[in-house]
VEXDREN-2710 file (C-alpha; in Angstrom, 1 decimal):
% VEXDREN-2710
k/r/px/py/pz
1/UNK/113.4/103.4/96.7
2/UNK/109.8/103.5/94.9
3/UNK/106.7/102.4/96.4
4/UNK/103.5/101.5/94.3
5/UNK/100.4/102.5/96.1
6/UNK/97.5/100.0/95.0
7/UNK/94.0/100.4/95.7
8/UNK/91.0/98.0/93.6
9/UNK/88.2/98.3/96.4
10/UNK/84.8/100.4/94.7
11/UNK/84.1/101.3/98.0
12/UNK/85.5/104.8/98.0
13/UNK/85.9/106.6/101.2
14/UNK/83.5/103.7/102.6
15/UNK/86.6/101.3/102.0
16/UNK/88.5/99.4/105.0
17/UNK/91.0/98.1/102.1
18/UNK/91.8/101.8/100.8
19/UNK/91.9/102.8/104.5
20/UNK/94.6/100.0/105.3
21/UNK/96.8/101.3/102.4
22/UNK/97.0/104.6/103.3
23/UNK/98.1/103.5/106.7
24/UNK/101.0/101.6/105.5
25/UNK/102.1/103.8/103.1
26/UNK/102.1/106.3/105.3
27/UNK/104.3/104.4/108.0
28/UNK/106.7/103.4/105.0
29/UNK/106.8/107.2/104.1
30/UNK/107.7/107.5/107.6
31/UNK/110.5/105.0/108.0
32/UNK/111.8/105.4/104.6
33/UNK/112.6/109.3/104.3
34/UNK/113.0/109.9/100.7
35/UNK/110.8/107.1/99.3
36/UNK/108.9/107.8/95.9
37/UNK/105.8/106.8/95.8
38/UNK/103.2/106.3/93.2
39/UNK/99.4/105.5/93.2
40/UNK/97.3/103.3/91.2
41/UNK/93.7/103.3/91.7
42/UNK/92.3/100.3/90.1
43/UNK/88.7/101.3/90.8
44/UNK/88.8/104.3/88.5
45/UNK/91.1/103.3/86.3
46/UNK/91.3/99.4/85.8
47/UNK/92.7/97.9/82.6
48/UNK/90.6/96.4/80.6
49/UNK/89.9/92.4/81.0
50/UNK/92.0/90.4/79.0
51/UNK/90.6/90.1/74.9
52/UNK/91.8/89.5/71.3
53/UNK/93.3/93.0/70.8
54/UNK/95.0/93.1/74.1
55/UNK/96.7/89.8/73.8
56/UNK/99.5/91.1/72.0
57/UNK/102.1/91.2/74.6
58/UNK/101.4/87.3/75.0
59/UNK/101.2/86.3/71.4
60/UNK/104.5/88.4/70.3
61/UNK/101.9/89.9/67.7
62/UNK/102.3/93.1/66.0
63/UNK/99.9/95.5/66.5
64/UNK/97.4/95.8/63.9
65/UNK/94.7/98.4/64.9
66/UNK/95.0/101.6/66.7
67/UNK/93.0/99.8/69.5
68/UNK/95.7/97.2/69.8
69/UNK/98.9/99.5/69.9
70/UNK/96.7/101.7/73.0
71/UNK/96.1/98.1/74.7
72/UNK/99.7/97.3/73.8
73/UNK/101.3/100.6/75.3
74/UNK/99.2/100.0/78.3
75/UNK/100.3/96.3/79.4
76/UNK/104.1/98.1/78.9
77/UNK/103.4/100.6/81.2
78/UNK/102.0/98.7/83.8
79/UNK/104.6/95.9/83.7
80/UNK/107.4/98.7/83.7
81/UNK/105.7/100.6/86.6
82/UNK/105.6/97.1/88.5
83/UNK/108.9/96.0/87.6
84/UNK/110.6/99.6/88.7
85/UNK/108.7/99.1/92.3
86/UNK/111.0/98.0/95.5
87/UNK/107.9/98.3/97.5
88/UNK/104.2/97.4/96.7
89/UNK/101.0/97.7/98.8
90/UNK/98.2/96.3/97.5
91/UNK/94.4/96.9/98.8
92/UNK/92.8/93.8/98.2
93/UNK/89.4/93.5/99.3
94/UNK/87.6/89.8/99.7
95/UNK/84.9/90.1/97.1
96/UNK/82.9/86.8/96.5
97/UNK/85.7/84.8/98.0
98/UNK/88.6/86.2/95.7
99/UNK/90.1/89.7/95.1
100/UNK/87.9/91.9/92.9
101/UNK/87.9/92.0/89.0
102/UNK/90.0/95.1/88.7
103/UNK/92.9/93.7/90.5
104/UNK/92.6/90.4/88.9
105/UNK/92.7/92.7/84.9
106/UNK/96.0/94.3/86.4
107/UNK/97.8/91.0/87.3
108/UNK/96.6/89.6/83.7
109/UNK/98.8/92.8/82.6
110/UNK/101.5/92.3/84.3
111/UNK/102.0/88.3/84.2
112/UNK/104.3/88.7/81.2
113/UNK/106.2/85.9/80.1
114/UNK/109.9/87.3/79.3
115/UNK/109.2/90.2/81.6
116/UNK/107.7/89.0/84.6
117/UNK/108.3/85.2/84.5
118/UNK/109.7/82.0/82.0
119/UNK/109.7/78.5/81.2
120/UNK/112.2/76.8/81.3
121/UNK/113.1/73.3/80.5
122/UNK/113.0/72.6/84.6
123/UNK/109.5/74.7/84.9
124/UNK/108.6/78.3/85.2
125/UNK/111.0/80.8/87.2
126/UNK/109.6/84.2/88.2
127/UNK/111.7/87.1/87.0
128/UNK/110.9/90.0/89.5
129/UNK/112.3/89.1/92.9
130/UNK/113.7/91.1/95.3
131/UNK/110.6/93.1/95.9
132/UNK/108.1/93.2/99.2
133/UNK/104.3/93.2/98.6
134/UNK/102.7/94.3/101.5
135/UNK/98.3/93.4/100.6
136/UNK/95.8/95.1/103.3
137/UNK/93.3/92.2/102.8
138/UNK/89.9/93.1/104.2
139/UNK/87.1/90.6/105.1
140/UNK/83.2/91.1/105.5
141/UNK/83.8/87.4/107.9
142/UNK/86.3/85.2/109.4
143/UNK/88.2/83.1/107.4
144/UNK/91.5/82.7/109.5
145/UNK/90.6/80.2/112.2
146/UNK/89.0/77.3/110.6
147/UNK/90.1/74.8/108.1
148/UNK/86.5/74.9/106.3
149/UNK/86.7/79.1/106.3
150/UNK/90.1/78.7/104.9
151/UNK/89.1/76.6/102.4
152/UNK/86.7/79.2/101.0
153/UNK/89.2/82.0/100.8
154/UNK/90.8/82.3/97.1
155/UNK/91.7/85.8/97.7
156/UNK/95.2/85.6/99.9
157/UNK/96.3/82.4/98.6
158/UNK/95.6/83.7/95.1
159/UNK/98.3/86.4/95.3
160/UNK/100.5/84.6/97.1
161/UNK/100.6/82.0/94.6
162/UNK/100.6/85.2/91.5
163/UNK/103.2/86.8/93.1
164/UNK/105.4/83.6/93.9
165/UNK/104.7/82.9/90.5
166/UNK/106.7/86.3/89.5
167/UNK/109.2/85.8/91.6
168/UNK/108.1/87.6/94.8
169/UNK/109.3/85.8/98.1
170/UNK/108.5/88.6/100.2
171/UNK/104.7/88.9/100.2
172/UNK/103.3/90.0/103.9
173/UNK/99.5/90.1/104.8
174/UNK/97.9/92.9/106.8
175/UNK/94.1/91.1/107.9
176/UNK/90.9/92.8/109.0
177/UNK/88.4/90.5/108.9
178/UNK/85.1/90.2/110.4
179/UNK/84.8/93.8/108.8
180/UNK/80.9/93.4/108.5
181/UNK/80.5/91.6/111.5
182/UNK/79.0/94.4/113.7
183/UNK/80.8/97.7/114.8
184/UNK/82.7/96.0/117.7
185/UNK/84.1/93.5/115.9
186/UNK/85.3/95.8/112.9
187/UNK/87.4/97.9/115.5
188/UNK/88.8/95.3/116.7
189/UNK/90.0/94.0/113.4
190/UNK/91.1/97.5/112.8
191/UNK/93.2/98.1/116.2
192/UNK/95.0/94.7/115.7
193/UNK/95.5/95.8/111.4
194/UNK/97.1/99.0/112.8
195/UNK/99.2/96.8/115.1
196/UNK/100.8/94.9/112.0
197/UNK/101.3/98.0/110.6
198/UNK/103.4/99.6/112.7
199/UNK/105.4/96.4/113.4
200/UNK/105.9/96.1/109.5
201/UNK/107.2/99.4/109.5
202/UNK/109.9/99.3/112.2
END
C-alpha cells in the first residue's frame, strides 16, 4: 500500500494544515505496518501554473522546446505518482475562501484527460477510483454551522467536486476551524481534529 503525503500551506512549522498531516500519516503508518509513504511539499516545490508550454499533456502536442519536454516530464510524474497512491492526505489550508495556488497548479497537473478522467458520449467518467483522500482542511473562522458561512467556502467543496471528478468516492475531511479565533478556540478545534484522526485510523 503507498501513501502520498501532501502539504501546500506556506506556513512552515507555523502551519495547522502541515501539523494535521503529519498526524494522520502517522496514525496510518501506525495501522498500516508496512505502508510506503511518500511526501510532496507543494510550498517548496509547486508546479508551475498552467501556460502555453505546459499544455502539452492536454493538447496531445509534441514537445517542441527543451522547456516544454521538462514541463512535459513533470505533469507525467505527478499524474503517475497520483495514480500509484492507495492513500492520499492532503493539507489544504483555507486561503481567501479556496485552497491555496500551489495545490490548485498540482490538480491542473494531474486532471488529465485519458489518465485521470474521459468523456464519453454519456458525460465525463473519472478514471482513478478506488483510492481514499483523506484533506486536513484548516480554517482561520467558522464555516460549518451556517448556511451563509457555507456558502463562502470554495475550498472543501472544491476538492470534493476535483476528486469526484477523477473518480475518487472516498474523500474524508479532517476540520479545524476557527484556527485564528483566539488560543482557546484553536485547541479546541485541534483536540476534536485529533479525535477524527484517530477514529479515521482504526
Amino acid at each position: 500500500m503507498k501513501l502520498l503525503h501532501i502539504d501546500s500551506s506556506v506556513l512552515a512549522d507555523n502551519s495547522v494544515s502541515r501539523q494535521l498531516t503529519a498526524r494522520i500519516t502517522a496514525e496510518w503508518q501506525k495501522s498500516q505496518p508496512g505502508i510506503e509513504v511518500e511526501y510532496l511539499d507543494l510550498a517548496t516545490s509547486a508546479p508551475s501554473h498552467l501556460s502555453l508550454d505546459s499544455l502539452g499533456f492536454r493538447l496531445g502536442a509534441e514537445a517542441a522546446t527543451d522547456i516544454q519536454r521538462a514541463e512535459n516530464a513533470l505533469s507525467e510524474a505527478l499524474v503517475s505518482q497520483f495514480l500509484e497512491a492507495d492513500v492520499l492526505v492532503i493539507g489544504a489550508p483555507m486561503y481567501n475562501f479556496s485552497v491555496p495556488s500551489q495545490l490548485k497548479a498540482w490538480i491542473d497537473r494531474i486532471a488529465q484527460a485519458g489518465r485521470t478522467f474521459k468523456y464519453t458520449e454519456t458525460g465525463p467518467v473519472g478514471l482513478a477510483g478506488g483510492k481514499t483522500v483523506i484533506v486536513a482542511s484548516t480554517r482561520g473562522g467558522v464555516y460549518s454551522t451556517t448556511e451563509a458561512m457555507r456558502a463562502l467556502d470554495h475550498q472543501e467543496s472544491y476538492l470534493k467536486t476535483v476528486l469526484g471528478f477523477l473518480g475518487v468516492t472516498d474523500v474524508r475531511f479532517v476540520r479545524a476551524e476557527g484556527v485564528a479565533m483566539g488560543e482557546a478556540r484553536k485547541a479546541e478545534a485541534l483536540q476534536s481534529a485529533e479525535k477524527e484522526i484517530v477514529a479515521l485510523a482504526a
